[in-house]
Steps between C-alpha positions, in 0.01 A plus 500: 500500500423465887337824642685638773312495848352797567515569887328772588112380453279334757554104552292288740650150682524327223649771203766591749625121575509477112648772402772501765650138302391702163751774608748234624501363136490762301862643701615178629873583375526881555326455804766194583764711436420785678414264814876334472687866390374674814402247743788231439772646711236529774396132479840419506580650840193354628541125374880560638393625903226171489765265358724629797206515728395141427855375512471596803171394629543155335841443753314643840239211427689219434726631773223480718366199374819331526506624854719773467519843734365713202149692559258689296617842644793445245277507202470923521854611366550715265451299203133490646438861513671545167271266321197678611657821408612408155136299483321844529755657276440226227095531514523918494741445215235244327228754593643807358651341193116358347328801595750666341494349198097479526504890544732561196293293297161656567675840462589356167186434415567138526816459345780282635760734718841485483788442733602844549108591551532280792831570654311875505237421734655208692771724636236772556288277686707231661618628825178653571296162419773319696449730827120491498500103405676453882265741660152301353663193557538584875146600463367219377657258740406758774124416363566128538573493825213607587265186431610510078215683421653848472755393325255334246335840486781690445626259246361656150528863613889456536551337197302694339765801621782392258302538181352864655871638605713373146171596259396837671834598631315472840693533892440265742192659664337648203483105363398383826196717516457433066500166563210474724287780299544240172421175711271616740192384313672219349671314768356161445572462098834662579578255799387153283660638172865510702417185708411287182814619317756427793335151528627444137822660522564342869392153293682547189831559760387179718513297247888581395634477908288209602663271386844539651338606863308197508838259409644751803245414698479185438919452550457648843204323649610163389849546627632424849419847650423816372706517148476745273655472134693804441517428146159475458435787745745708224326387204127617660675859578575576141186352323316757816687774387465448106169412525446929638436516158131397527436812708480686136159379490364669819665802415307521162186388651513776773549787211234395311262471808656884546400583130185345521365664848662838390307453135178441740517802700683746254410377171849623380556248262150592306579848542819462313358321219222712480754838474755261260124431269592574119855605604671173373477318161303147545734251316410331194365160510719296254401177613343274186100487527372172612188333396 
């Protein structure tokens, strides 16, 4: 029998990069389930304002290509702000529901949670994840504006946040200021541990939507003026929004970056096993001897 990851011990670059796919395998379904159970009806309002957005944006530029009135100012309807809305609402909703789960289960002492578990602490949580995810994002773009390296800085501190305010039961301000006690000394293994795993997860999406935008790209540029397929335009919407899914990984990499860096600092993890020493029975070893 597989061990169940353990998640609160110390992990450098490497250990955290493996154990986040470990982790990944070990609960693929549960942790499938609870993505699509709590999460789904989210996803679905967002891939239905981008459909309508892109319906949209697909006729203003072959309008315009064709030499039609139309201009970009109509692109910002409602369906627009809706999408970016329900976007937000989607990724809290992601957010909230792994942590969740990845709280329950260390609580557990590594045991798989169940659904009702989860519904607990995602309706605890949500709203309050979902207001302070549109207050960092503000933040962060705020920090891009101003030459990109802010919002670089910023980058691991506020994603870091999530894991502080669902774990700890932390506000707003009190993870702010946790967040940059745990990273302060490790910003740069932080910073390329996230980087690293959103190159994978941004390639493992890229290589399910590429093909369609570059047959939409294609259609338009070898038409007679600009022509986009709305078809194809469609199809590229929906693979976007189911592949959302990939953002599991992140999530679990950023908890166990939390774990580890806590584990550094605190030594909570050793602590515990030190005060749980002699307390539980070690299981017998059934396993036939091999020679």
């Amino acid at each position: 029998m597989i061990e169940a990851l353990e998640f609160k011990k110390r992990r450098d670059f490497g250990q955290v990069i493996n154990d986040t796919f470990t982790f990944m395998r070990q609960n693929f379904k549960p942790l499938i389930k609870t993505y699509f159970t709590f999460c789904g009806l989210f996803v679905l309002a967002s891939m239905s304002t981008m459909l309508m957005q892109q319906y949209k944006t697909v006729n203003v530029i072959n309008a315009m290509g064709n030499g039609g009135s139309a201009t970009g100012l109509g692109l910002y309807g409602i369906e627009y702000f809706l999408s970016i809305i329900f976007s937000l609402a989607s990724y809290a909703s992601m957010s909230v529901a792994i942590l969740s789960y990845i709280a329950i289960y260390v609580q557990k002492g590594n045991q798989t949670p169940t659904m009702e578990e989860v519904w607990g602490f995602f309706k605890y949580y949500f709203w309050r994840v979902f207001g302070s995810s549109i207050l960092l994002l503000l933040m962060v773009l705020v920090g891009f504006m101003f030459c990109l390296a802010p919002g670089f800085y910023l980058f691991p501190f506020v994603t870091m946040m999530l894991p502080i305010m669902v774990i700890e039961n932390a506000s707003l301000s009190y993870a702010f200021s946790r967040s940059f006690q745990i990273i302060k000394e490790n910003f740069w293994i932080t910073f390329g541990t996230l980087v690293v795993v959103w190159i994978i997860v941004y390639a493992c999406m890229s290589m399910i939507i590429l093909p369609t935008t570059l047959f939409s790209m294609i259609g338009m540029f070898s038409s007679k003026g600009a022509h986009m397929s709305l078809t194809l335009t469609m199809i590229s919407t929906v693979l976007q929004s189911l592949c959302q899914v990939f953002t599991i990984v992140p999530i679990i990499t950023i908890t166990l970056m939390y774990f580890s860096l806590i584990e550094q600092k605190e030594n909570v993890g050793l602590m515990e096993r030190i005060s749980n020493f002699g307390t539980s029975e070690k299981p017998i070893d059934t396993r036939s001897e091999e020679y």
